[in-house]
C-alpha positions, 0 to 999 in steps of 0.5 A: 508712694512714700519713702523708707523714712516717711514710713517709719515716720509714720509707724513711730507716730501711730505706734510710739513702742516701735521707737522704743524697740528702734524698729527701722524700716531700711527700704521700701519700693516696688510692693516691698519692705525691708526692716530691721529689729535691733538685738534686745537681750530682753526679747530672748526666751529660754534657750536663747532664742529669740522669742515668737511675739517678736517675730510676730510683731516685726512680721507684722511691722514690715506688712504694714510698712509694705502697704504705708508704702504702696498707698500713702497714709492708710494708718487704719489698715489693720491686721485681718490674719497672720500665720507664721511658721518657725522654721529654725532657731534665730540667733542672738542679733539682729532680726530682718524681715523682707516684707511683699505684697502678693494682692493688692485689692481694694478692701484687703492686701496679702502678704508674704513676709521672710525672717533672718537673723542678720548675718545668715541667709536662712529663713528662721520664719515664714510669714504670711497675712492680710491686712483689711484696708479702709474703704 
């Protein structure tokens, strides 16, 4: 099992626009991961909002971590489906993604995942997915 900053080592070796973004993985334990996406005015869409693709892509981050943490260095574990549902506007902050793994099986993983925006305890988007794990 790996730490929160051998997993993030990890991300940022494999994906280098996750150091760019300042993506941090704040914890990781017992099937979990929790991150963190700094505020980028950049990711705003029209309205205010921060946008879909960002949510999608921290979703997607904190599945991977959840699973580097669990079973080591598996850089090959990919994505194999991802379904988000928006569930309120995301305020103009910090975006935090609560990461569990619901299965873990030899050839695939399923996931939950849970959006906020820092500060606020409502969920702003519910994920789920799996990743196909290397054999």
């Amino acid at each position: 099992m790996l730490n929160a900053q051998q997993v993030q080592d990890l991300i940022y070796q494999g994906l280098p626009a996750a150091s760019q973004e300042g993506l941090q993985i704040e914890a990781v334990g017992e099937q979990r991961a929790r991150l963190r996406s700094p505020f980028r005015p950049s990711t705003l869409r029209p309205g205010g909002s921060i946008s879909g693709p960002t949510m999608m892509g921290l979703a997607d981050a904190a599945m991977y971590a959840a699973i580097l943490a669990e079973l080591g260095q598996v850089e090959m574990a990919v994505t194999q489906n991802l379904n988000i549902n928006f569930l309120s506007r995301p305020a103009p902050a910090d975006l935090i993604a609560e990461a569990v793994i619901l299965r873990l099986g030899r050839r695939a993983a399923v996931l939950e995942v849970q959006l906020f925006s820092e500060g606020n305890d409502e969920m702003v988007a519910h994920v789920t997915g799996t990743y196909a794990l290397p054999h």
